[in-house]
C-alpha positions in Angstrom: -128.5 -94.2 69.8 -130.4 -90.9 68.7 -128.8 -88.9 66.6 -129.9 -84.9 65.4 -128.6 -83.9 62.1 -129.2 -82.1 58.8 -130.8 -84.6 55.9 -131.1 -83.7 52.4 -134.0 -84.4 50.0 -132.8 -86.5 46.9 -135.8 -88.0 45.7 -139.6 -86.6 46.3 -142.2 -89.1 44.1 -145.5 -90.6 43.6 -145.8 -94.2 43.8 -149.2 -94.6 44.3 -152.3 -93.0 44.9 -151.6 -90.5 47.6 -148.5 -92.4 48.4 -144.8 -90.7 48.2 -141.1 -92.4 48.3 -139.1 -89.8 50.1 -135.0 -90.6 50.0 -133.0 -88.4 52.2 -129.3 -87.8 52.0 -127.2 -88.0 55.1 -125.9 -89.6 57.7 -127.5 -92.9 58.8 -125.3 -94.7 61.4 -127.6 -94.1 64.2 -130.1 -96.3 62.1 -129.1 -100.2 62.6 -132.2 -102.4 62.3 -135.6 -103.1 60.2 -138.1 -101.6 62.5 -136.7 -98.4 63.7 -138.3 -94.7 62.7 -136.9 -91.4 62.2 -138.4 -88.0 63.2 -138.7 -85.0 60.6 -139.2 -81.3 61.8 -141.2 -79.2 59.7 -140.8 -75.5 60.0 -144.6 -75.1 60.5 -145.4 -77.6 62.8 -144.6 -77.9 66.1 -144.4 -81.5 66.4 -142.1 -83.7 64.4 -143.7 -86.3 61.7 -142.4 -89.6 63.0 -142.4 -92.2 60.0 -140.8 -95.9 59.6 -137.5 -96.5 57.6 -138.4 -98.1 54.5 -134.5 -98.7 54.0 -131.4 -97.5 54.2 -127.9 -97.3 53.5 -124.4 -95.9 54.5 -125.6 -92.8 52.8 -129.4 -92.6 53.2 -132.7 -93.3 54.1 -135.9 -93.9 52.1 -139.3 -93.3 53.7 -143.0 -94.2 52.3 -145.9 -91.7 53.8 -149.1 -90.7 52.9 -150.5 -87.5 52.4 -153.0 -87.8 55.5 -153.2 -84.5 56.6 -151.8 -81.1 56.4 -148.3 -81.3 57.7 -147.6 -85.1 55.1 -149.0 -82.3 52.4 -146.3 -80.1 53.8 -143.8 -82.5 53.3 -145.3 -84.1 49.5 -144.2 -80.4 48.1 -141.0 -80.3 49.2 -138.7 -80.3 46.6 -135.5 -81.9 45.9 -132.6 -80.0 47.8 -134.7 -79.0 50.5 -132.7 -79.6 53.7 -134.9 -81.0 56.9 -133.6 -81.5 60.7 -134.3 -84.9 61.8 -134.1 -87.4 64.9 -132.1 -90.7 63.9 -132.1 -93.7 65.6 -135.1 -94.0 67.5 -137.6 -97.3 68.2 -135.9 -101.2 69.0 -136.7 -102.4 65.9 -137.2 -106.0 65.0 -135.5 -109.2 66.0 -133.8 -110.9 63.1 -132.6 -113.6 65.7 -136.0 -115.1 65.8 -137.2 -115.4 62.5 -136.5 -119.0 61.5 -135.9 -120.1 58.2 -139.5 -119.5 56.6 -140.8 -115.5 57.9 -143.9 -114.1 56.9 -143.9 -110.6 56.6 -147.3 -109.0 56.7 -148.1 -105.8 56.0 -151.1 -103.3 55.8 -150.9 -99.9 53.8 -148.3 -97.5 54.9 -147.2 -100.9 57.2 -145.8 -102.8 54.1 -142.7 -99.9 54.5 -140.6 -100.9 57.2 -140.7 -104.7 56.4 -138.8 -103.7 52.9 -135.4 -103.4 54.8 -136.3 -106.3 57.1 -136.9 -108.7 54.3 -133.8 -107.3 52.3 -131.7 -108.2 55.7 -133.3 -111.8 56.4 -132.4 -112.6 52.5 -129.0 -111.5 53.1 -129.0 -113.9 56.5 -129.9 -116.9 53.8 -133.5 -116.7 55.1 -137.0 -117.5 53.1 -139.1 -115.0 53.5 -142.7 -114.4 52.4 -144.1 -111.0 52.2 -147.9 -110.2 52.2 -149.6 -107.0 51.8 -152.9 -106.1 52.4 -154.3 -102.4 50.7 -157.6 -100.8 50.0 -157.3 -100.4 46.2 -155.1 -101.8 43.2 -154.5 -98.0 42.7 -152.5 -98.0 46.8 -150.5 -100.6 45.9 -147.0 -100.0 46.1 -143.4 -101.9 46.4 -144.9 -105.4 45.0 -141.9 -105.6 42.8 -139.8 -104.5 44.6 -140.0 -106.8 47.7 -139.9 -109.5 44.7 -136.7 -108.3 43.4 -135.3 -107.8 47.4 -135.7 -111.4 47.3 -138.7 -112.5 48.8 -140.2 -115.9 48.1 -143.4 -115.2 47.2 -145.6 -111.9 47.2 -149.0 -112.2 47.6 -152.0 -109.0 47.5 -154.7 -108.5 49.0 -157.4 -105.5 48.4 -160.7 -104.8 50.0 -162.2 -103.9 46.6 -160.5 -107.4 44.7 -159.1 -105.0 41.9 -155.5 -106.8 42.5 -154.9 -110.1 44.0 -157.3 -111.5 46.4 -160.2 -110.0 47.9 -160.3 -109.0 51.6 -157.6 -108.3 54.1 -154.1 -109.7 54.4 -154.8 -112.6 56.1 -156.9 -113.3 53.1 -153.8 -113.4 51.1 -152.3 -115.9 53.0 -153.6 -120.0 52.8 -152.3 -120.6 56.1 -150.7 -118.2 58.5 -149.3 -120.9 61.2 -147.3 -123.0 57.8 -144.4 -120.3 58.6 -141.1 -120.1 60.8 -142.3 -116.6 62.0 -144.2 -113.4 61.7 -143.3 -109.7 61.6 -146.3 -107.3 60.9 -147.3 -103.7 60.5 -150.6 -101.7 60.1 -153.6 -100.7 61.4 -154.7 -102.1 65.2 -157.4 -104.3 63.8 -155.7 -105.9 61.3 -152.7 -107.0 63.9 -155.5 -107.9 66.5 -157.0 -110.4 63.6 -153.5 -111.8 63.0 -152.8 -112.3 66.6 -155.8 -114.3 67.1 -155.2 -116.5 64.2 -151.8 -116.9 64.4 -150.4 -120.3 66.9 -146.7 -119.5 65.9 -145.3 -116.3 67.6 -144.3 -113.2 65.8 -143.3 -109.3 66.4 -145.9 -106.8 66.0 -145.1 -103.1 64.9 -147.5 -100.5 66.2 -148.8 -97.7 64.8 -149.5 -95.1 67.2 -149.8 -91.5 67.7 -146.2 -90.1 69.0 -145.4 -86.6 70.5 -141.8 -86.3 71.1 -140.8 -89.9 69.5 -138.2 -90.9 72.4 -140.0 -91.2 75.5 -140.2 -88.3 77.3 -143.8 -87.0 76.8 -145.7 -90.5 77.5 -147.8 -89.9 74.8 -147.8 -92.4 73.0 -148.0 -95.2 76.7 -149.8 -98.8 76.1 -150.5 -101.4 78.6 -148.7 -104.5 78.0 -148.7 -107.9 79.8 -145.4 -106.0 81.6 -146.8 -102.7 82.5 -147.1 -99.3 80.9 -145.0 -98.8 78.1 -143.8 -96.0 75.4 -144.4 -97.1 71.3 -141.8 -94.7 70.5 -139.0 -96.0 73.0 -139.8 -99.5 74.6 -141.3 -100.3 71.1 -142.6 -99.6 68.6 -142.1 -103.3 68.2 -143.4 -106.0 70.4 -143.2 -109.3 71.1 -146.8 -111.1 70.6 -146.4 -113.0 74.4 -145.8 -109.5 75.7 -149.0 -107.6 73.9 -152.7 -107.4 75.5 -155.5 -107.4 73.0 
């Protein structure tokens, strides 16, 4: 259900390098499952900054984002009080239903974010999960404790430089992909197109891609599936792995 309404910033911080936690104030009804995205309007830009809920509760939301470009350096200076319209409720989210008693959650970079709030709610279901996160540097780390302390089973790192945990990419991280119930994964294309073609158990993959309007209507953001054309920001932006083409 989309939802317009007035958020407030609470908390505006570093948590690694070029990284920012963002916790907005207000309300968060419309936001009901691991997976889903808000929308934030900036005065100076035209187009809304669409970024993954990190987690949530009955009085706000936390984002992670990265200052990428001029309008996330835009946002890193806001400061705490600022008030900032935004668009609740939007994407399908992930499947809980499916995950089996043993998950792996994988994630890449900013794509470790939304899989916070998923393995908080699959802990809460009495579920095992496994979380591992895949970033360039020991220095973009960020969350490793925290997914720890939301319960997760184990946590393992991986970096392209080795400077924490293993070196390589997150499937590096992982001894054996296919020993799990079930995967849920975010990041970059290439690292979800490497963990489709390794993986033999199925899984949800979250996309990352370019949005416009965030709920459907410009077509923007359109990808060919095994079912047709459809939108990341509406039909998505999570997918079943039978239903993706690669």
């Amino acid at each position: 259900m989309l939802s317009k309404d007035l958020f407030t910033i609470v908390k505006n911080q570093v948590v690694a390098r070029d990284v920012l936690e963002m916790v907005l104030e207000g309300p968060t009804a419309a936001i009901t499952t691991p997976g889903q995205f808000i929308d934030i309007r900036l005065e100076q830009k035209f187009l809304r900054r669409p970024i993954s809920v990190c987690d949530r509760d009955d009085k706000s939301v936390t984002i992670i984002y990265k200052v990428v470009g001029s309008g996330t350096e835009i946002m890193a200076q806001l400061p705490v009080g600022t008030q900032l319209d935004v668009l609740t409720g939007l994407g399908n989210g992930f499947d809980l239903s499916k995950s089996g008693d043993k998950p792996l959650l994988l994630g890449g970079g900013l794509g470790a974010a939304p899989l916070y709030w998923l393995c908080r709610e699959l802990k809460a279901q009495g579920k095992h999960p496994t979380v591992a996160m895949g970033f360039d540097t020991a220095e973009s780390v960020y969350y490793a404790e925290k997914f720890r302390e939301a319960g997760a089973e184990a946590v393992y790192l991986a970096t392209m430089d080795g400077t924490a945990g293993v070196k390589g990419t997150v499937l590096n991280a992982v001894s054996d992909l296919n020993a799990y119930s079930y995967f849920y994964t975010c990041g970059p294309t290439p690292m979800l197109a490497a963990i489709n073609a390794a993986a033999s158990i199925d899984g949800q993959f979250s996309l990352e891609e370019r949005m416009g309007c965030g709920f459907g209507a410009c077509m923007g953001c359109s990808i060919l599936t095994k079912n047709g054309s459809r939108r990341v920001c509406k039909d998505g932006p999570v997918f079943d792995k039978e239903d993706l083409l690669w």
